[in-house]
Each structure stands twice: as structure tokens, then as C-alpha cells.
C-alpha positions as CSV (number, residue, x, y, z in Angstrom):
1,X,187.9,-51.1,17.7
2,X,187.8,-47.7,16.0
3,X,190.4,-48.1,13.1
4,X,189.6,-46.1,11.1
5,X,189.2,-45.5,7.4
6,X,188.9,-42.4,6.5
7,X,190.4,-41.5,3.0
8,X,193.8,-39.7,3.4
9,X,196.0,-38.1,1.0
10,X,198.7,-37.3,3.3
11,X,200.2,-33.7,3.4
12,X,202.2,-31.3,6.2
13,X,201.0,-31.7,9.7
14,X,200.9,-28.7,11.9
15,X,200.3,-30.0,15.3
16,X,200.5,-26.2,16.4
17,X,197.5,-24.8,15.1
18,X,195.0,-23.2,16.6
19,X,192.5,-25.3,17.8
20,X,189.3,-24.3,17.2
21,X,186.1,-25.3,18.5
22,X,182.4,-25.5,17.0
23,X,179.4,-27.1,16.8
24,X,177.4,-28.8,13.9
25,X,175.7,-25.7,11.8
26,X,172.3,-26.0,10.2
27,X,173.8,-25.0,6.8
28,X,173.4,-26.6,3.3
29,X,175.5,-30.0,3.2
30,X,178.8,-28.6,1.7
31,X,181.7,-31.0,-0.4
32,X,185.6,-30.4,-0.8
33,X,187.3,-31.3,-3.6
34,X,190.8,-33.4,-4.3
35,X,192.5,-29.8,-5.2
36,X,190.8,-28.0,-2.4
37,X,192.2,-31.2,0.3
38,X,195.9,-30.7,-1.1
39,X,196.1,-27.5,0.8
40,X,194.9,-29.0,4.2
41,X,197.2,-28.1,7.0
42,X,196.5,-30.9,9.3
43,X,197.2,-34.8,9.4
44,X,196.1,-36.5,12.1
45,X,197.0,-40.9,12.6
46,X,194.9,-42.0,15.6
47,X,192.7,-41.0,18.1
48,X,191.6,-42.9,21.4
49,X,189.6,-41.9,24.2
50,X,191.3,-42.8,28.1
51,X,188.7,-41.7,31.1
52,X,186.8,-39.1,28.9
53,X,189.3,-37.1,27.4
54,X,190.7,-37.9,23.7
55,X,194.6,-38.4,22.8
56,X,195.3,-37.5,19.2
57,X,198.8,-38.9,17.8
58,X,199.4,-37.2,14.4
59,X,202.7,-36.3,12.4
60,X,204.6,-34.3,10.5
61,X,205.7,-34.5,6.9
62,X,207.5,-32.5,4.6
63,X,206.7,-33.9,1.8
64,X,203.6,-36.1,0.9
65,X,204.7,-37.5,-2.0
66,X,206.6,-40.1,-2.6
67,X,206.3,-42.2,0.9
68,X,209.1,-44.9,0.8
69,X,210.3,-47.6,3.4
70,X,213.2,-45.2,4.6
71,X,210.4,-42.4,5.1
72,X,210.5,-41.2,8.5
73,X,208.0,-39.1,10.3
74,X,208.1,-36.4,13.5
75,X,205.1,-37.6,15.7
76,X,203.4,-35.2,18.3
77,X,200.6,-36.0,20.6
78,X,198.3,-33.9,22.0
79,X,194.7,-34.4,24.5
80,X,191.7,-33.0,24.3
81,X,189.5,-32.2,27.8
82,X,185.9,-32.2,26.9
83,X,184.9,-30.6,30.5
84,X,187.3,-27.6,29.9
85,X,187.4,-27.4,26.3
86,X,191.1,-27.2,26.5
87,X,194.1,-28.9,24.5
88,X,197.5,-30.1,26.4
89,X,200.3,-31.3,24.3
90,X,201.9,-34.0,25.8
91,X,205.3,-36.5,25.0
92,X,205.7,-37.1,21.8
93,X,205.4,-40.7,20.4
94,X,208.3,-42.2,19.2
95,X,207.0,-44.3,16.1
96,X,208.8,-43.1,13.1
97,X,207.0,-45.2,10.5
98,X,203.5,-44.6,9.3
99,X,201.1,-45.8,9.2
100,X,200.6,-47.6,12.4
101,X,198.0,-48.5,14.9
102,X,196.8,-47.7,18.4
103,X,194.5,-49.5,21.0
104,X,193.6,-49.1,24.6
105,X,194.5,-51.7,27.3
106,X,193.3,-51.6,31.2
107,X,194.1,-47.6,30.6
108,X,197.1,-47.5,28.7
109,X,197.7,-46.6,25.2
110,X,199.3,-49.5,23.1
111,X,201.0,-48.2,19.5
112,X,202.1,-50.4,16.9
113,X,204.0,-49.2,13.8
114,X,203.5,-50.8,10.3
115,X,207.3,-51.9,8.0
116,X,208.2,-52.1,4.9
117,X,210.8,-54.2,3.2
118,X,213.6,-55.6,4.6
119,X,212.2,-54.2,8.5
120,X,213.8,-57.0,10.9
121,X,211.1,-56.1,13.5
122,X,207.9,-53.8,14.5
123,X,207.9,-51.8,17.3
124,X,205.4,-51.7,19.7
125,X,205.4,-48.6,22.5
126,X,202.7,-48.1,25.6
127,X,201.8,-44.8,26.6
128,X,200.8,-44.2,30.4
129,X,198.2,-41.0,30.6
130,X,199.2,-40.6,34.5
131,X,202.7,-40.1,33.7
132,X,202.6,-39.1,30.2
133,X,205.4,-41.1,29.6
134,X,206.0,-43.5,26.2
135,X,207.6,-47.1,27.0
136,X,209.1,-49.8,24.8
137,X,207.9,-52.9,24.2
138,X,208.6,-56.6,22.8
139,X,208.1,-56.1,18.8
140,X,205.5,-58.1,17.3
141,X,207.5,-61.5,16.1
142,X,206.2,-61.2,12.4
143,X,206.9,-57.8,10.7
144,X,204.7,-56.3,8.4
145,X,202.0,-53.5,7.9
146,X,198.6,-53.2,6.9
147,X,197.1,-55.4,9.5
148,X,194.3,-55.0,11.9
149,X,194.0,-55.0,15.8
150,X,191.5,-55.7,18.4
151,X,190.8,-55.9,22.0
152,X,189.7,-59.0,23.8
153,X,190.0,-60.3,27.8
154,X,192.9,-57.8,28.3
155,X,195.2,-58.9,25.0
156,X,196.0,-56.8,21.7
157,X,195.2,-59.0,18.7
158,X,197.0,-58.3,15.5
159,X,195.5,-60.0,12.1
160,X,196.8,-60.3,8.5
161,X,198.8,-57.8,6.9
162,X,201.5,-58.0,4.3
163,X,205.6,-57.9,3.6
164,X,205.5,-55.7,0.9
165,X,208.8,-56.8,-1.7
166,X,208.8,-53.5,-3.6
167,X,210.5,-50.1,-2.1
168,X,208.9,-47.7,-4.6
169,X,205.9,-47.8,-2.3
170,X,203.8,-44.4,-1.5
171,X,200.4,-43.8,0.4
172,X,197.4,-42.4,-1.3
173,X,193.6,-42.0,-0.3
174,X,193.2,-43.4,3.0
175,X,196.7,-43.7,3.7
176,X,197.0,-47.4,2.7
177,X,199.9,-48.6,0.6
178,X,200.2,-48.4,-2.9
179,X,202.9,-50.3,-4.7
180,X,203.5,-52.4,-7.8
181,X,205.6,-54.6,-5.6
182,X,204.0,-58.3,-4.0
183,X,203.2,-58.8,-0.7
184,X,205.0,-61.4,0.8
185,X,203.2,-65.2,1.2
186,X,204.6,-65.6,4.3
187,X,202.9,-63.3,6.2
188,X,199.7,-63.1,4.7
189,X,196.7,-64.4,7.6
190,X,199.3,-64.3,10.0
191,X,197.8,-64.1,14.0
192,X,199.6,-63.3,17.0
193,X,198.5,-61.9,20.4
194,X,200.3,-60.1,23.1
195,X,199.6,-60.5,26.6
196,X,200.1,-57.0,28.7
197,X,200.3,-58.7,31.7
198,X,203.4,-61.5,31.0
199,X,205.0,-58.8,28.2
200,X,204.7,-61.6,25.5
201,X,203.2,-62.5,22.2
202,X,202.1,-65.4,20.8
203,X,201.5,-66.9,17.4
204,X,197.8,-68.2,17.0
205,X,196.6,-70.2,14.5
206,X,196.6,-68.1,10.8
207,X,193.3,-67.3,8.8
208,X,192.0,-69.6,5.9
209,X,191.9,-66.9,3.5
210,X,194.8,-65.6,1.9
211,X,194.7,-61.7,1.4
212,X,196.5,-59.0,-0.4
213,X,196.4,-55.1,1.5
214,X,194.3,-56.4,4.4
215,X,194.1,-52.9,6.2
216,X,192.2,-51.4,3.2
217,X,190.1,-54.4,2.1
218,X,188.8,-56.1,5.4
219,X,187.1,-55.1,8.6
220,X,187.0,-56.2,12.1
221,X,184.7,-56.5,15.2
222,X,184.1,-58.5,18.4
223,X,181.0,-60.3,19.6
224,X,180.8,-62.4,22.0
225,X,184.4,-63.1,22.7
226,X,184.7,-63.9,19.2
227,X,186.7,-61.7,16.3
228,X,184.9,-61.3,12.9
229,X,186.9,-60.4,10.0
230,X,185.1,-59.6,6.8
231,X,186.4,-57.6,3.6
232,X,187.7,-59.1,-0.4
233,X,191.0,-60.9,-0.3
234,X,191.9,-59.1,-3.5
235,X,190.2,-56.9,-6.0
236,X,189.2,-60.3,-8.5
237,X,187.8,-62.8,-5.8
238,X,184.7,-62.7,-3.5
239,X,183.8,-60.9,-0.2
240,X,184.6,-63.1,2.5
241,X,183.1,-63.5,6.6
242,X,185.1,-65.8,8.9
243,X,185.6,-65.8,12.8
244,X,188.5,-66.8,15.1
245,X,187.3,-68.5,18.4
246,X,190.3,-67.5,21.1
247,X,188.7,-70.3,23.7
248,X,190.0,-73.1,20.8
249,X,192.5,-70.9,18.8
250,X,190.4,-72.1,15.6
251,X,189.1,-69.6,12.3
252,X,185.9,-70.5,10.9
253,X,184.3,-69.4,7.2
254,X,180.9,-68.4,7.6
255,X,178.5,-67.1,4.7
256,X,180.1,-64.0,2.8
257,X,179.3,-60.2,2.5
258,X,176.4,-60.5,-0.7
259,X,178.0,-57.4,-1.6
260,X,182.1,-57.2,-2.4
261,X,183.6,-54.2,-0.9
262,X,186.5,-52.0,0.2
263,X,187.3,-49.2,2.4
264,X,183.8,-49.9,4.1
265,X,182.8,-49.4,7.8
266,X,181.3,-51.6,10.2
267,X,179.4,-51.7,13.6
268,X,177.6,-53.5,16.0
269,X,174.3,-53.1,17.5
270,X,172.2,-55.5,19.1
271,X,174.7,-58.3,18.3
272,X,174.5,-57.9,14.5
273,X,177.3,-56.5,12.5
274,X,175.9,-54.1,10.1
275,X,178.1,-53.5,6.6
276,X,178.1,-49.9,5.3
277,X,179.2,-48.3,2.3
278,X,182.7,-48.2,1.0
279,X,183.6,-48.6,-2.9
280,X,182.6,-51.5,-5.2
281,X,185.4,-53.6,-6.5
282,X,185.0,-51.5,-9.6
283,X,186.0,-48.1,-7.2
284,X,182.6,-47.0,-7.4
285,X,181.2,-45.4,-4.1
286,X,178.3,-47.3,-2.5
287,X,175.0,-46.6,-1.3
288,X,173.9,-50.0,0.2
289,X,174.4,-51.4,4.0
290,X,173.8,-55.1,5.0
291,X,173.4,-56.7,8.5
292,X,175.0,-59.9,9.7
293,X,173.3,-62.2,12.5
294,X,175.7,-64.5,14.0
295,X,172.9,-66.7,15.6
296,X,171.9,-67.7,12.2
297,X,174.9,-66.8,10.1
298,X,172.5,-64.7,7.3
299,X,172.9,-61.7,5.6
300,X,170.1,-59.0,5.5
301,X,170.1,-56.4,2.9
302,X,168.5,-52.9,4.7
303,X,167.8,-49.4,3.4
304,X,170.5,-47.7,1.6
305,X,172.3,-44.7,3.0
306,X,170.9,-41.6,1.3
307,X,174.3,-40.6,0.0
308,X,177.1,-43.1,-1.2
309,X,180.4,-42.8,0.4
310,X,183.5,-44.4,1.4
311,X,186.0,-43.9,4.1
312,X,184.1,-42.2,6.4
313,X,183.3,-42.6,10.8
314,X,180.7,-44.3,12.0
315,X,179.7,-44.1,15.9
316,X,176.6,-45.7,17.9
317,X,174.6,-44.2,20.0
318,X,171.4,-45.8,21.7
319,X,171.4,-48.3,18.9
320,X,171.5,-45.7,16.0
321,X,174.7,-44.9,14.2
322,X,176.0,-42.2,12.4
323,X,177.5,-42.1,9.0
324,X,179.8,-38.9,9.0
325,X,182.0,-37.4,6.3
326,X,184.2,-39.3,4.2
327,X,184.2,-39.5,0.3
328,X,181.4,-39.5,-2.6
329,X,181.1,-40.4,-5.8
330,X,182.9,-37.4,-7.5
331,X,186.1,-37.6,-5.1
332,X,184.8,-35.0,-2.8
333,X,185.2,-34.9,0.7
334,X,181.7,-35.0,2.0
335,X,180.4,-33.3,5.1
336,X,177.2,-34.7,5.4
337,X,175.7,-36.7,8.5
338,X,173.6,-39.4,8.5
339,X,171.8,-41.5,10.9
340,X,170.6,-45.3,10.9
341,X,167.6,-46.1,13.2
342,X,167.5,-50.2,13.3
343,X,164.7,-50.3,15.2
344,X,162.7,-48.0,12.7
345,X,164.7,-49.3,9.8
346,X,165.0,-45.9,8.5
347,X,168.0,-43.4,7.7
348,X,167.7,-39.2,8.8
349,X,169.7,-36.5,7.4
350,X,171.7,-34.2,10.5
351,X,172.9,-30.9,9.9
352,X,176.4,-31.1,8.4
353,X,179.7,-30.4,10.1
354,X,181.1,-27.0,9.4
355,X,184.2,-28.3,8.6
356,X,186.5,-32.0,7.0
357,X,186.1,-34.2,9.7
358,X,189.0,-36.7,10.3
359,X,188.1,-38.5,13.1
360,X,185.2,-39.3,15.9
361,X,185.0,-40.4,19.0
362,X,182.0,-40.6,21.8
363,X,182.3,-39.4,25.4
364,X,178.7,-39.5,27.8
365,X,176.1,-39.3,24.3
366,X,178.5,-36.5,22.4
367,X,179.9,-37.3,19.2
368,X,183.3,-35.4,19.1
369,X,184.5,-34.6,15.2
370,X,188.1,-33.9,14.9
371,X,188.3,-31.9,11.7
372,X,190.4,-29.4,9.9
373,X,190.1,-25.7,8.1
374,X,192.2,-23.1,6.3
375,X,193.1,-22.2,10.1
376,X,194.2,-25.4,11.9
377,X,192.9,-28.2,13.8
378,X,189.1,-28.2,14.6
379,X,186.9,-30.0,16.7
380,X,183.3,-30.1,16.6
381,X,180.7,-31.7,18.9
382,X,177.2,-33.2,18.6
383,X,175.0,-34.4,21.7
384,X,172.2,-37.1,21.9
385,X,170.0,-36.3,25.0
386,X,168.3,-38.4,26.9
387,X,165.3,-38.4,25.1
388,X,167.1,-39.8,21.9
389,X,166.8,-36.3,20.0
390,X,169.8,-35.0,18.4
391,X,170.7,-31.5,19.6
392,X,173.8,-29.1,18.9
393,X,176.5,-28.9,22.5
């Protein structure tokens, strides 16, 4: 599960830039501000990696501002070749509603697009890398947007989300919704399943706690055939930790975050789930990181990450993971690195990237930072050898 959330405020995609390529530069850590991001030229959705190369689906937009339920958007979808260094566009993906979701199944690429009011369905399209070719799907039975996915045993899980009831709706930092509208009760900790190999979808049992904006104030990951969600129901209640069990299609509470947050990451190492920064319920950036043991179901507060930040990729490498970009505490886009060593319980500043990084993925011990500058699209590498030493590809 990489779903991201990295802060977005969503301008003109230009899928045809140049692409260029770099590495991390030993420079003094370097910030953008809010003005500087309103004149970025690219806008990228989702990435996922398919037998070591990385597919990019992004978009393009006229206008950024406002973003209603009739908005519609010109997807284009490109790869990226990490043995050649080379780009190849490839068929377009035919979602015209943002912002949706993508996950890999036995190969494939599964996309599901997000509604808004009065949608009577969601599409859901697979795209096959050996025949670059887009296919439709049965639409998820329950219509609605800001939910989250994962992978387990073969099947795309979908969880939560919300029928928003107000149309003057737009997208600000990070791309979630904004609207003074409600989000519908009937949807909210909604669960359903689809099964790639009968072409159907099931409704599961829904989640205990009743949610508002799921996508921006929850997280989700997988241990041990089990999916943990975590995150704030809404802006005035508590964190909240529970777990849905597949094998008995039953959610469980467990104890809650100690610390409520928003637009936070999460990863997994060693079979913990470690909590990292994101913004306070007051929107102030955070510094702090906390570990979950699912053996015991405890919380463990650990060192804080050197600089506060929100929105930003994470990765894990040989049990250490990064903290890359995202947003500090005076708006800026950061591009600062940081690494977490659990076994040494200590955090490392990297070099910073050379330029706004928008999304990561890892292919054989190399971090690969998709980013964008004054000229176009960039991408960016970093490479962990074998030794565990961080060294510039």
C-alpha cells in the first residue's frame, strides 16, 4: 500500500515535459514556498511499480480552482525503465474523475475513481502492462470517494469513504476534498472486496467507527493477513486503531494513536506499525513518531523526526525508512531526507533532493523520487548498497 499523501494544490499537468534525470546533491536543505508551488508544471495522481519499471498515471487541468462534481480531467500515463533510463508513454487511462486510486493485482494495474454527488456508480478499470491495454470493470456497489485500498490473498479491499451532499466542493493541499457540504451516513465505514479472479465484489462487514474525509484523516496497512486502519474520525474526537480480520469478516478496536493526527504516514518494519508526522488536530506540523506492536496492542513513543512535516513519502529499506519531502511548519515544500534506524533508535539527515519530490517508489535498494522543476518532470534516484550505506546512483 503506497497511497500516498503528499500535500497537493493541484495546477496544469504537462505530461510532455522533458524528463529529466538526477541524483540526490550534497547541497544545503532547500524549501519552496505556497507562491513558488502555484507555478509548478506538473501533476502527477499515482505511481506503481509492475516487474521493476514504474507507471505514473497523472492528468491534465486547465484550471485548478474550483474542482466540482462535473469536473472532468484528460489522464495520460507514462513508464519509467530504470535499466535504460528511458520514458515510454503508453494508453491513456480512461478515469475522468479525480482523485482516484490504483493498486497492483497478480501484475495488473487496478484503478478506482472517487464521485461526488449524485454519481450512480464508480468505475473501476485494469490496466495490462503486456498489452498496454485499459479494461472495464464491475463498479464498486457503494459510490463514494475518499476511501482507502489494500491488497490481501489476491483481492482489492476498499474502506470508508464518504457521499459528499454539497456540489461546491474543490481540492486543496493534498488533493483531498474540501466542501461545507456533509458526507453522507450511509456510506461512512462502508467495506467491500472485489475478487479478480470471479470479477465480483462483495460487501463485508462495515467499521465501528464512524468517520468524516477518511482519505485525509486515516491510514492503512497489512500484517499478518490482517488490515489496520488508524487516523481521527473527525477534527473534535480521538485518534482511533482498529483491525478487520478477513478469515471471520469481523473489525476489532484496539488501543488508539496517543497522539491525534492527520495527513500522517505509516510503515511497517519488523511487524510494528510505526506512526510519523502529519499535522496536529490544531493544523500544526508534527515532529513526533510512535510505534504499534500488535502482539501486545501498545503504543511506544520513539525519537522525533528532526524536522516536522506533513504529507510527505516514506519508503523502507533494510528496516530503516525514509522521511522524504512533504510540508513544514511555515507551508513550505520541504526537500529534506531523513532516515529512521529502529534498531539504533536514532534518525540521520541525507543530502536533500535537488528538486519537489511527488512521489517514491523502490526497485532492488534504490529509492526513485519522482519530482518536478521550472523544466518539467524529474526523477531522481538514491541507492542503499549492500553494506547498508547510503550512496548517490
Amino acid at each position: 500500500m503506497k497511497k500516498m499523501a503528499v500535500k497537493i494544490l493541484w495546477l496544469t499537468l504537462l505530461l510532455g515535459a522533458l524528463f529529466a534525470s538526477n541524483v540526490f546533491a550534497d547541497v544545503s536543505p532547500k524549501e519552496t514556498s505556497r507562491s513558488d508551488v502555484d507555478n509548478r508544471p506538473v501533476d502527477f495522481s499515482n505511481t506503481e511499480v509492475v516487474d521493476g519499471k514504474i507507471y505514473i498515471f497523472g492528468r491534465k487541468l486547465s484550471r485548478f480552482y474550483p474542482i466540482n462534481h462535473k469536473t472532468q480531467f484528460k489522464y495520460e500515463s507514462k513508464v519509467y525503465d530504470p535499466s535504460t533510463d528511458t520514458w515510454t508513454s503508453l494508453a491513456s487511462i480512461p478515469i475522468i474523475r479525480h482523485p482516484f486510486t490504483t493498486e497492483v493485482v497478480n501484475g495488473k494495474i487496478y484503478a478506482i475513481e472517487g464521485f461526488m454527488k449524485n454519481d450512480n456508480a464508480v468505475n473501476m478499470v485494469v490496466y495490462d502492462p503486456s498489452t498496454d491495454t485499459w479494461s472495464d470493470l464491475p463498479p464498486m456497489p457503494t459510490p463514494r470517494l475518499g476511501f482507502w485500498t489494500e491488497v490481501l490473498d489476491g483481492k482489492l479491499y476498499v474502506i470508508g469513504g464518504g457521499k459528499y451532499e454539497d456540489t461546491n466542493c474543490s481540492e486543496g493541499r493534498g488533493g483531498k476534498l474540501l466542501s461545507s457540504g456533509s458526507v453522507s451516513n450511509e456510506v461512512k465505514g462502508v467495506t467491500e472486496v472485489y475478487d479478480p479472479s470471479t470479477d465480483t465484489w462483495a460487501t463485508l462487514a462495515s467499521m465501528p467507527t464512524n468517520y468524516d474525509e477518511f482519505y485525509a484523516r486515516s491510514n492503512t496497512q497489512v500484517i499478518d493477513g490482517k488490515i489496520y486502519v488508524m487516523g481521527m474520525p473527525d477534527m473534535h474526537q480521538k485518534a482511533f486503531l482498529e483491525v478487520y480480520d478477513p478469515t471471520t469478516d469481523t473489525w476489532t478496536t484496539l488501543s488508539s494513536m496517543p497522539t491525534a493526527r492527520i495527513y500522517f504516514e505509516t510503515e511497517v518494519v519488523d511487524g510494528k506499525i510505526y506512526v510519523i508526522g502529519g499535522y496536529s488536530p490544531k493544523f500544526k506540523e508534527l515532529f513526533s513518531i510512535e510505534a504499534y506492536d500488535p502482539t501486545t496492542d501498545t503504543w511506544t513513543t520513539l525519537p522525533s523526526m528532526p524536522t516536522a512535516r506533513s504529507q510527505f513519502e516514506t519508503e523502507v529499506i533494510d528496516g530503516k525508512f525514509y522521511a522524504i519531502g512533504g510540508w513544514n511548519s511555515h507551508s513550505e515544500l520541504l526537500k529534506s531526507i531523513e532516515v529512521y534506524d529502529h534498531s539504533k533508535n536514532t534518525w540521520t539527515t541525507l543530502a536533500p533532493t535537488e528538486n519537489i519530490i511527488w512521489r517514491t517508489e523502490v526497485i532492488d535498494r534504490t529509492i526513485y523520487c519522482i519530482g518536478w522543476n521550472e523544466d518539467g518532470i524529474t526523477m531522481e534516484s538514491y541507492n542503499v548498497n549492500a553494506n547498508g550505506k547510503n550512496e548517490q546512483k
